[in-house]
C-alpha positions as CSV (number, residue, x, y, z in Angstrom):
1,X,23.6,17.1,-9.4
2,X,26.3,19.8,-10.3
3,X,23.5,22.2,-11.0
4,X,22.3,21.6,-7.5
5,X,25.7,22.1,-6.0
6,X,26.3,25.2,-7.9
7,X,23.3,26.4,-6.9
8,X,23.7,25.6,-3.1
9,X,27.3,27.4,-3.7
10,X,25.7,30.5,-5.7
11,X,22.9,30.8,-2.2
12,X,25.8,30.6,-0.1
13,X,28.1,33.0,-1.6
14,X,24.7,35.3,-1.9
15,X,24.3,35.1,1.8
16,X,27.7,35.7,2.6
17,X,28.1,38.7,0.8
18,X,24.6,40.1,1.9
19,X,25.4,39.9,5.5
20,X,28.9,41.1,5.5
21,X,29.0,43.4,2.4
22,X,28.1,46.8,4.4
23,X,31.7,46.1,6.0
24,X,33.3,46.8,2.8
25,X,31.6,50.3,2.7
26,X,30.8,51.6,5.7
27,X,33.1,53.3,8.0
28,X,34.2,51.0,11.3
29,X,33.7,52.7,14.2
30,X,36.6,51.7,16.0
31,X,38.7,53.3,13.9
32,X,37.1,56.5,14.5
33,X,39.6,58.7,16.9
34,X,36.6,60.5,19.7
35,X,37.2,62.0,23.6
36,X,35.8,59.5,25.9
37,X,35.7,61.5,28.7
38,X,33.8,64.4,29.5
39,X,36.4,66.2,28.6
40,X,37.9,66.6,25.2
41,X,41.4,66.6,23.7
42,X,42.8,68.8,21.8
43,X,44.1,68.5,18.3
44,X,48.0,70.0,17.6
45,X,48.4,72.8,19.5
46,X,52.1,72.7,19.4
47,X,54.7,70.6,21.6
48,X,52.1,70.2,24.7
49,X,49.8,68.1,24.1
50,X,46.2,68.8,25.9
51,X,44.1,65.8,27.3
52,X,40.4,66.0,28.2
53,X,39.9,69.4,28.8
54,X,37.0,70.4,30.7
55,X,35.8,73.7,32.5
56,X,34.1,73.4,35.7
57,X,32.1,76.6,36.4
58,X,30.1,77.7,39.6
59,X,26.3,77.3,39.5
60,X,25.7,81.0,38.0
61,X,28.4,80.6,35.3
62,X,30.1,83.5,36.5
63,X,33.7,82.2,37.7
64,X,35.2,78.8,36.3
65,X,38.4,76.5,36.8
66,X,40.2,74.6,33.7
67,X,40.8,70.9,34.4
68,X,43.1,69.5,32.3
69,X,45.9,66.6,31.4
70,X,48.7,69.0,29.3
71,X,51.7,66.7,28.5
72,X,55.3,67.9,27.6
73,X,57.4,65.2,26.1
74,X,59.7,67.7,24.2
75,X,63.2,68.0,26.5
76,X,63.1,71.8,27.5
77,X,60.0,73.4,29.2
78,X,57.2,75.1,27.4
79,X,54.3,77.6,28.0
80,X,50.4,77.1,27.5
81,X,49.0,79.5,26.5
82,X,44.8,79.6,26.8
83,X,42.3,81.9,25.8
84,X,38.7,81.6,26.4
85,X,36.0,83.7,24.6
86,X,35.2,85.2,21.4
87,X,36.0,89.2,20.5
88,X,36.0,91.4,23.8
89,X,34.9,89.1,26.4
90,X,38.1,86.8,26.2
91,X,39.7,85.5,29.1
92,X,43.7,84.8,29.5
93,X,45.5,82.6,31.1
94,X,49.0,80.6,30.9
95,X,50.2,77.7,32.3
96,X,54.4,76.2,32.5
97,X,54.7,72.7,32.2
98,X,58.5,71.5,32.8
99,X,60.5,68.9,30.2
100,X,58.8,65.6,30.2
101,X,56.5,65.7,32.5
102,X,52.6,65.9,32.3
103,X,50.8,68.6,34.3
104,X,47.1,67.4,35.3
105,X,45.3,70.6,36.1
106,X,43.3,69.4,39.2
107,X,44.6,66.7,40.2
108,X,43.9,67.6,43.8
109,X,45.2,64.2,45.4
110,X,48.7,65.5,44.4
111,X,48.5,69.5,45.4
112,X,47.7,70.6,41.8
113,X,44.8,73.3,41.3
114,X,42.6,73.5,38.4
115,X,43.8,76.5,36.4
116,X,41.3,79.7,37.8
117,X,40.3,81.7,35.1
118,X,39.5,85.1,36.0
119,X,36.6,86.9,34.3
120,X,35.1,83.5,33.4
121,X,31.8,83.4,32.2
122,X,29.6,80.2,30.9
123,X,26.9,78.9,31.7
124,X,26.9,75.3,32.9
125,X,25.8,72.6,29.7
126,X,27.5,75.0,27.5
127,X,30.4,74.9,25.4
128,X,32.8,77.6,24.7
129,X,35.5,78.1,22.4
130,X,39.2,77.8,23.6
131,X,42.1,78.7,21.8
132,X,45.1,76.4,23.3
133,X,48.9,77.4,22.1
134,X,52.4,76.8,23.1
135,X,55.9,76.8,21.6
136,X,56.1,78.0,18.0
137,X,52.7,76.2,17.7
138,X,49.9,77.5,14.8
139,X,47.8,76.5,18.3
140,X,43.9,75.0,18.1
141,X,40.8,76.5,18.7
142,X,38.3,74.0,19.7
143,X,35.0,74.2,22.1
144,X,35.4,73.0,25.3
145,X,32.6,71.9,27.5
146,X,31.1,73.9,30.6
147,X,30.4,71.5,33.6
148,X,29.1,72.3,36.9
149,X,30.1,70.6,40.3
150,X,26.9,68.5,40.9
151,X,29.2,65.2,40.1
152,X,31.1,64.0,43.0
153,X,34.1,64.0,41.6
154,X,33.5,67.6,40.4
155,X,32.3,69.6,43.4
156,X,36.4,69.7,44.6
157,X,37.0,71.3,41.3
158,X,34.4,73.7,41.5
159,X,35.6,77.5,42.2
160,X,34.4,78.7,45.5
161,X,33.1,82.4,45.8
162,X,35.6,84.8,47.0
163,X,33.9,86.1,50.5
164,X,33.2,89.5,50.1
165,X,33.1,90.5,53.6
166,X,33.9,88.2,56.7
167,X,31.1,87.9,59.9
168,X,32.5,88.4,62.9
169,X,31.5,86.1,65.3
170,X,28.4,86.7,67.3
171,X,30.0,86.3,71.5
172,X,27.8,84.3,73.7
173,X,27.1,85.1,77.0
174,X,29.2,83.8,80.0
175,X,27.6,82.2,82.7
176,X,28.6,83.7,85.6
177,X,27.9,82.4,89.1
178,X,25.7,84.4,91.0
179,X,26.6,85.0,94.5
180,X,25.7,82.6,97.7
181,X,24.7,84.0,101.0
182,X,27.7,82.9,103.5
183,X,26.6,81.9,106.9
């Protein structure tokens, strides 16, 4: 009888272990820090911190905005500093985000413009690398994907082509009455 009961014991204790012994191992995914957004965020780059940073680019890939969350909880004001690109081709920009407050870069609904980048060019489904720094900062370098404005929520975000030359408008006709005979 106490064979069969340490036998039922030495089963249990088998099954136990063989169904929940890959926890002890393998890493939990829960625990794993990822950008769930289609943006992503950005690792130190100094006092601002930089949430889900995305770049929506025109259908050619030839102009682009930066959408972005950059929070400032430091107590004076600070400068972002961004460049886009690799050796010639990089593209500057800058950003000032005041003491304790968080800037969202295209947040429309509140009169905030995505950050334009002039001389931006990606190609939509891309990534490209973007160095992000501010204060005394090392700064991060980290690729940052291309969107287009196809989404709903992206169109707004989308840049719109500058118009080159305005049409002037085309004047129509007047009807003018044509005389009556008087009696």
């Amino acid at each position: 009888m106490k064979t069969r009961l340490f036998a039922s014991l030495a089963i249990g204790a088998a099954v136990v272990l063989g169904t929940t012994g890959c926890n002890l191992i393998a890493p939990q995914a829960t625990t794993i820090d990822y950008s769930a957004s289609d943006g992503v965020n950005v690792p130190e780059s100094g006092p601002l911190q930089v949430r889900n940073a995305l770049i929506v680019a025109d259908d050619e890939g030839s102009a682009g905005n930066l959408v972005a969350a950059v929070v400032n909880d430091s107590t004076q004001a600070h400068t972002l500093r961004v460049e886009i690109g690799e050796g010639s081709d990089i593209v500057r920009a800058s950003v000032n985000v005041p003491a304790g407050r968080t800037l969202s870069l295209g947040d429309l609904a509140n009169g905030v413009e995505p950050l334009a980048l002039e001389g931006f060019e990606g190609a939509p489904g891309s990534t490209v690398p973007v160095y992000f720094q501010s204060g005394d900062g090392e700064g991060a370098l980290i690729q940052v994907p291309v969107l287009d404005g196809a989404l709903e929520y992206l169109s707004p975000l989308a840049p719109t082509p500058n118009p080159t030359g305005l049409l002037a408008p085309t004047p129509t006709p007047s009807a003018t009455p044509s005389p009556t005979p008087s009696s």
